[in-house]
C-alpha positions in Angstrom: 0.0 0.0 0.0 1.3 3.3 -1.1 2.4 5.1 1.7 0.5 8.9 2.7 3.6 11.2 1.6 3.7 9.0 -2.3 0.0 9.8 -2.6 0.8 13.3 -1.9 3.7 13.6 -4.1 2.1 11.8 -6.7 -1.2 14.2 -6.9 1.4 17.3 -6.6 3.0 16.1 -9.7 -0.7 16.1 -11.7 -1.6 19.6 -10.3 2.1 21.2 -12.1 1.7 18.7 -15.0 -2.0 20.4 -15.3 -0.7 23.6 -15.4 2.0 22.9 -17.9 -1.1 21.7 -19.7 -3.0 25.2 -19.0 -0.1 27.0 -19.6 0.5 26.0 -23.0 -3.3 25.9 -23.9 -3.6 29.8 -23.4 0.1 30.5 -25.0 0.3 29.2 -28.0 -2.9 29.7 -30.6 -2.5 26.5 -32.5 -4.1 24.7 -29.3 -7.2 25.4 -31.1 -6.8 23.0 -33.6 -8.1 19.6 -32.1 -5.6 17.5 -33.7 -3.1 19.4 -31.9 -4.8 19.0 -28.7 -5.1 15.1 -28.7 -1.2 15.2 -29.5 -1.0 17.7 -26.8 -3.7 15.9 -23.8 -1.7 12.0 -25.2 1.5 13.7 -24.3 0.7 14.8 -20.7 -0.8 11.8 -20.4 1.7 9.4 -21.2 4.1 11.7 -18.9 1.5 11.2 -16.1 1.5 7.4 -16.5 5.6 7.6 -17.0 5.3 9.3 -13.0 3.0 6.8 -11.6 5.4 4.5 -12.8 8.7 5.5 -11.2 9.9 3.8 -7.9 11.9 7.0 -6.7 9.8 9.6 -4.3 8.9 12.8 -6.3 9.2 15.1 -4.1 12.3 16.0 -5.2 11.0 16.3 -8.8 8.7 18.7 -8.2 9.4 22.7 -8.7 8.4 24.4 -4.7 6.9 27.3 -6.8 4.6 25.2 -8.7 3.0 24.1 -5.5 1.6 27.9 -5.3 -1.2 26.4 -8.0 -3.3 25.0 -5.4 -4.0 29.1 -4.5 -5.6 29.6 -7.1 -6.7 26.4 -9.2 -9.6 27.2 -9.6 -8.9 30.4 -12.3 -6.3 28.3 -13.5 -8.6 25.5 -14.4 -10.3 28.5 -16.0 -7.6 30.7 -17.6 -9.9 32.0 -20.6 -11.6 35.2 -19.1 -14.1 37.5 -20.9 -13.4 41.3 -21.6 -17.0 42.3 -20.7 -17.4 40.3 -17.7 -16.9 37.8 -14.5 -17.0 35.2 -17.1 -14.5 32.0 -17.4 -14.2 28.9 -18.8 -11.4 26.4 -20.2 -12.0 26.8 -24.0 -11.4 29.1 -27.0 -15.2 27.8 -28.2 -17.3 28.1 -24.6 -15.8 31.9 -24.6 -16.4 32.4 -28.5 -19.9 31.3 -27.7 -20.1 33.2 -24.6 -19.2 36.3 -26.3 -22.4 36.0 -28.3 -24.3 37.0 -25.5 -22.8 40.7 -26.0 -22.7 41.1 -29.5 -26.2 39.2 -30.1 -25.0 37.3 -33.0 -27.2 34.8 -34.0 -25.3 32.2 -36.0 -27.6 29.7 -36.2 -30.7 30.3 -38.5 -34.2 28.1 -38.4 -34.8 27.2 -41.9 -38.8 27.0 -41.0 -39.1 30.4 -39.6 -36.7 33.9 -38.7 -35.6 33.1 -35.7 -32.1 32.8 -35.2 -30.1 31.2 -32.2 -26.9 31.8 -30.5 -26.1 28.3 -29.6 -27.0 25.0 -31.9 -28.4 23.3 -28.8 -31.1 26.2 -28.7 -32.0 25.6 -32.4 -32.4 22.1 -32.1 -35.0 23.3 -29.0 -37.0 25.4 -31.1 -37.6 23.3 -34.2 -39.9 21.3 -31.4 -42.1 24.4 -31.6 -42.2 23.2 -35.1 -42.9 19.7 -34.7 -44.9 20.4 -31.3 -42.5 17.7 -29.6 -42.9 18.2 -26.2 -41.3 15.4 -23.8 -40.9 16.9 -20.6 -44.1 16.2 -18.5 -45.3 18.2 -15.7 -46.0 15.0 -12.7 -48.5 17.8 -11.5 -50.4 19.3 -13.5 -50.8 19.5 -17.2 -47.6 21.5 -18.7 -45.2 19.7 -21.1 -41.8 21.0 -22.2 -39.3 20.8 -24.9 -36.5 21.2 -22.7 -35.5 20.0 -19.8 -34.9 23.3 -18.1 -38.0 24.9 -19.2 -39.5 22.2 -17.3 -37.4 22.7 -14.0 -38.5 26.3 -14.3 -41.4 24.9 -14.7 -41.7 22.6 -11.2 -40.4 26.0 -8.9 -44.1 27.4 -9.8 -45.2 24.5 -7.9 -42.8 24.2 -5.4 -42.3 28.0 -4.9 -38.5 27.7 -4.9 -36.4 30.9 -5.9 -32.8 30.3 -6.2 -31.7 33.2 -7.9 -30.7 35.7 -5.3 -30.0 39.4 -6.2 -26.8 40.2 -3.8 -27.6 44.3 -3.9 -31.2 44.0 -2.4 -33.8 40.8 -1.2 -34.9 40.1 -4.9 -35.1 36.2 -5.8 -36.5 34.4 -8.4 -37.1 31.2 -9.8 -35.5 32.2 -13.2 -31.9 33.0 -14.2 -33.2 35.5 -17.0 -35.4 37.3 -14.5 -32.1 37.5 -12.0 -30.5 39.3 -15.2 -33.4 41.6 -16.0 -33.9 42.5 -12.2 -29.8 43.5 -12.0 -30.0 46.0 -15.2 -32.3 48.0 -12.4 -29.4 48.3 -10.4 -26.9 48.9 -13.4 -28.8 50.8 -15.9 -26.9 48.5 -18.2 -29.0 48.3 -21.0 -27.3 48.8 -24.4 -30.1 48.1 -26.8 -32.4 50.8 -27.5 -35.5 51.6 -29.7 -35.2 53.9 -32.2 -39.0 55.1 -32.1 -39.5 55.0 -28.4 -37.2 55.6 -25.0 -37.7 51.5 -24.4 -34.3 50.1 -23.9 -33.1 46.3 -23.4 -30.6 44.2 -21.7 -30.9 41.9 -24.6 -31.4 42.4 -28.5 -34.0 39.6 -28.6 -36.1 41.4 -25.9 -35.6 44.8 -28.4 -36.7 42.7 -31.1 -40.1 41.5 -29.1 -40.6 45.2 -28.5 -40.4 46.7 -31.5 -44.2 44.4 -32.5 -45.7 46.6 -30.2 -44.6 49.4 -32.9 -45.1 47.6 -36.1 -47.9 45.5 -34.8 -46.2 41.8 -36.0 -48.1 39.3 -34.8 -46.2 36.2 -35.7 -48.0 33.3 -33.5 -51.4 31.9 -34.6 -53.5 29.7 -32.9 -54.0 26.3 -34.9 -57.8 26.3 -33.9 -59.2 29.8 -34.5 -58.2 33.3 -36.1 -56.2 34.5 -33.1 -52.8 35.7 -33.7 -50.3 37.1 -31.1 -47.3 39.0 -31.0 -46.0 37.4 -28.3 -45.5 33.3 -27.4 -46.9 33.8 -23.7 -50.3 35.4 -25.5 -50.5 32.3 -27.3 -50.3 29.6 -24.7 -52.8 31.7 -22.4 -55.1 32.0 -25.1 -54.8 28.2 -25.8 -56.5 28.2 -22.6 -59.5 29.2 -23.5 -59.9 26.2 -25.9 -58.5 23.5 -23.7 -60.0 25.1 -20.1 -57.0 24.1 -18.6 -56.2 26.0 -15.1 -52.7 24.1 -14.0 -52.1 26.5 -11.6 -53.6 26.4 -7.9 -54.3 28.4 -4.9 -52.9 26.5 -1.4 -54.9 28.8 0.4 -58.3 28.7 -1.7 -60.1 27.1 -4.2 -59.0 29.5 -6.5 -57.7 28.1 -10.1 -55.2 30.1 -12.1 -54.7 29.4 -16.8 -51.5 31.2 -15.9 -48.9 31.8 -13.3 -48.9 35.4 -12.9 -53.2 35.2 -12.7 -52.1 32.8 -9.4 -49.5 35.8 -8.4 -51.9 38.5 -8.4 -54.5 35.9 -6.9 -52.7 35.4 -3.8 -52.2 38.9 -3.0 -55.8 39.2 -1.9 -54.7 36.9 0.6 -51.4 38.7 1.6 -52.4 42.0 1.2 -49.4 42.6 -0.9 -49.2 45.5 -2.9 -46.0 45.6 -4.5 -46.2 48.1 -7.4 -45.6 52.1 -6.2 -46.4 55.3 -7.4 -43.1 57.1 -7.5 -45.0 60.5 -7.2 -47.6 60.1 -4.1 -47.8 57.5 -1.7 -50.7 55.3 -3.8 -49.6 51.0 -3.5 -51.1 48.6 -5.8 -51.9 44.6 -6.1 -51.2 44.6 -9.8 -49.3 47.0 -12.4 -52.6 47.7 -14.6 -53.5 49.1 -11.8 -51.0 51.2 -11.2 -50.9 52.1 -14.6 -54.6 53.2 -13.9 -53.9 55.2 -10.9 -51.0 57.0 -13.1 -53.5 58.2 -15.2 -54.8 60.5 -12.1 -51.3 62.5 -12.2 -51.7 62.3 -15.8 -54.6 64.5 -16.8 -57.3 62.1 -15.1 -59.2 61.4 -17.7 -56.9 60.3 -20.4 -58.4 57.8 -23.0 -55.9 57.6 -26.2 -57.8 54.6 -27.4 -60.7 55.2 -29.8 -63.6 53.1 -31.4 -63.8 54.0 -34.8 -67.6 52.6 -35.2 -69.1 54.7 -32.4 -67.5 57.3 -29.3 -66.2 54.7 -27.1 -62.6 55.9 -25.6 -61.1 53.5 -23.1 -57.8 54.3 -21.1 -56.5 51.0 -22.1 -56.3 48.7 -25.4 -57.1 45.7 -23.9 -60.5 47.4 -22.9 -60.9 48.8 -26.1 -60.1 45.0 -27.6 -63.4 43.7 -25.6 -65.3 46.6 -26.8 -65.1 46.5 -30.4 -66.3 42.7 -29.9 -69.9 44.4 -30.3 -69.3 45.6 -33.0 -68.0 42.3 -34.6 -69.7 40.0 -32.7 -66.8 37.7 -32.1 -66.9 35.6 -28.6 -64.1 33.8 -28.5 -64.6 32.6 -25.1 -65.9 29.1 -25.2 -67.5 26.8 -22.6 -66.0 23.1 -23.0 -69.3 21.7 -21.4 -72.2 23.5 -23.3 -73.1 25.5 -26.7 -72.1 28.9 -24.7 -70.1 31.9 -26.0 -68.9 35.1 -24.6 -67.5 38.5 -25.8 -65.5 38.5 -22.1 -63.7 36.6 -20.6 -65.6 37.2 -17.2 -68.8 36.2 -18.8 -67.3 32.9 -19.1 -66.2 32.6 -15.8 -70.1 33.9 -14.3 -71.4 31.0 -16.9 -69.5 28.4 -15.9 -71.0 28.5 -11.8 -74.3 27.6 -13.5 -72.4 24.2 -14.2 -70.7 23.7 -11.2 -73.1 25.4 -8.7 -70.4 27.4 -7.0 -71.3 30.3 -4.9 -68.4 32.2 -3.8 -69.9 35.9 -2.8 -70.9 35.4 0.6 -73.2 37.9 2.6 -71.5 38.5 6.1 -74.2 38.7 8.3 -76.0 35.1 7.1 -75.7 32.2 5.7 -76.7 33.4 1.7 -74.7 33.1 -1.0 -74.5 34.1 -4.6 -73.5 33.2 -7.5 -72.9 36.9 -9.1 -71.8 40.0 -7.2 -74.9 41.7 -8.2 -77.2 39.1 -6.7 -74.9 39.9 -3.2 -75.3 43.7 -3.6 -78.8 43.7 -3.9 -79.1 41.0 -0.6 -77.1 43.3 1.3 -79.9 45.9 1.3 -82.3 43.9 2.9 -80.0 43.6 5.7 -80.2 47.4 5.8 -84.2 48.1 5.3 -83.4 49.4 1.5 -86.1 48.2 -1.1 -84.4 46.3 -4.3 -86.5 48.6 -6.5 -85.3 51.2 -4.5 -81.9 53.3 -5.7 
């Protein structure tokens, strides 16, 4: 049995013949080549073996200066260090394609649509939106996947798990890209900018999703009606409507959520949370369209840019002047999955569908009744205070 001081000699003599290694892969630019390399990594390894095999103790053998390595082996394990950034690695390639997340190139085109990737394994990811290929399954609830990581993500929604930790303030998140987005707030950093607008990005992918909102692209259509959406996210909610599908669910409630963020905003009716602030008075909200409603009081009040071209409707908001132009068309494209029923709105549906399950969730406080509409509860509460239904 080898005694404790030849192990010891014998691992010193891999950590300097390591560096040798390192030390010759950043100094001489023919490395790259990988024929050289294999001459290069057989070499080191047939020196290695040629150690293991000799009888004499290696301490002597070894330089006391090299020993200094084990300081700092880690960098030197990484010696390849980016311009921009913190950013290491061990090859000419993982930097080259590090790189790319600066510059934005793209190198790697989809020959079924215009998106472009920066990495092959990213291409090969997308062409499943292509094929619809999805084999990572949610053990949970519904979702599927076409990567692995997107269904990790995925499972944190579930477990509430939020990894990512900002280290300037008490931001986490469940999502490296999120981390990234939430530190340009502390930075500023964000080189891309619009040329029609003051939006700026930390990305030129997240540039290239704005600029629709400008020139109105709406590249995603749903397979079983007209919709089209600018944005993948639109799409998959708007799915929902079809399939009824609500995957996500309240721990506190019996609330069910189509989308994440629907269950965010749902659960801070239980915490009281208001996160979004008015930076000019002292106003808190549950939700940023509300905010953005409340901004609309420092604004000139009564602000409606949006207008119906058929009639004199003006709405402070797009999305309600979306639902209103549904009377005019007649389109109701929210569907019941159990009966014949259509709505124009969304919370039409949602009124519709306790005549199926018999849910009554607006409860008077001062007896037992219950309703199935807010209406229906507003007009009990009178009678609790001696004022006819008739009477206004």
């Amino acid at each position: 049995m080898a005694s404790a001081l030849d192990l010891l000699t014998k691992n010193l003599s891999r950590v300097v013949a390591l560096q040798t290694r390192l030390t010759k892969f950043v100094m001489d630019d023919r490395c790259v080549a990988k024929s050289e390399n294999s001459e290069e990594e057989e070499e080191v390894d047939r020196d290695l073996e040629d150690d293991e095999q000799d009888d004499q103790p290696l301490v002597s053998q070894v330089d006391p200066s090299a020993i200094v390595v084990s300081d700092s082996i880690i960098n030197n394990l990484k010696p390849l260090v980016c311009e921009l950034c913190d950013y290491r690695c061990a090859q000419q390639s993982a930097l080259k394609r590090h790189m790319r997340t600066h510059t934005g190139e793209r190198p790697f085109p989809c020959d079924q649509c215009d998106y472009r990737a920066g990495k092959l394994s990213n291409l090969k990811a997308h062409k499943k939106q292509h094929t619809g290929e999805k084999p990572y399954a949610c053990s949970l609830c519904e979702y599927r996947g076409n990567r692995l990581t997107h269904l990790q993500r995925h499972m944190r929604t579930h477990t509430g798990e939020k990894p990512y930790k900002c280290e300037i303030c008490d931001f986490r998140t469940g999502a490296t890209y999120n981390l990234k987005n939430h530190m340009a707030t502390h930075t500023g950093f964000k080189p891309h900018a619009c040329d029609i607008c003051g939006f700026r990005a930390l990305y030129p992918s997240s540039l290239k999703t704005h600029m629709r909102k400008h020139t109105g692209d709406k590249p995603y259509s749903c397979e079983l009606c007209d919709y089209k959406a600018s944005y993948p996210a639109y799409l998959r909610t708007h799915m929902l409507t079809h399939t009824g599908a609500k995957p996500y669910s309240c721990d506190i409630c019996g609330y069910r959520g189509s989308t994440i963020s629907s269950l965010n905003s749902h659960r801070r009716t239980h915490t009281g949370e208001r996160p979004y602030t008015c930076d000019i008075c002292d106003h808190r909200a549950s939700k940023l369209s509300h905010l953005k409603d409340h901004m609309r009081v420092h604004n000139g009040g009564g602000e409606k840019p949006f207008a119906c071209d058929h009639c004199d409707y003006r709405a402070g908001k797009l999305g309600n002047l979306r639902t209103h132009m549904r009377k005019h068309t007649g389109e109701k494209p929210y569907a019941c999955n159990i009966c014949d029923y259509k709505a124009g709105q969304k919370n039409y549906l949602t009124r519709h569908m306790l005549t199926h399950t018999g849910e009554k969730p607006f409860a008077c406080d001062q007896c037992d009744y219950k309703a199935g509409r807010l209406s229906s509860l507003k007009l009990h509460v009178r009678t609790h205070r001696g004022v006819s239904y008739r009477q206004k």
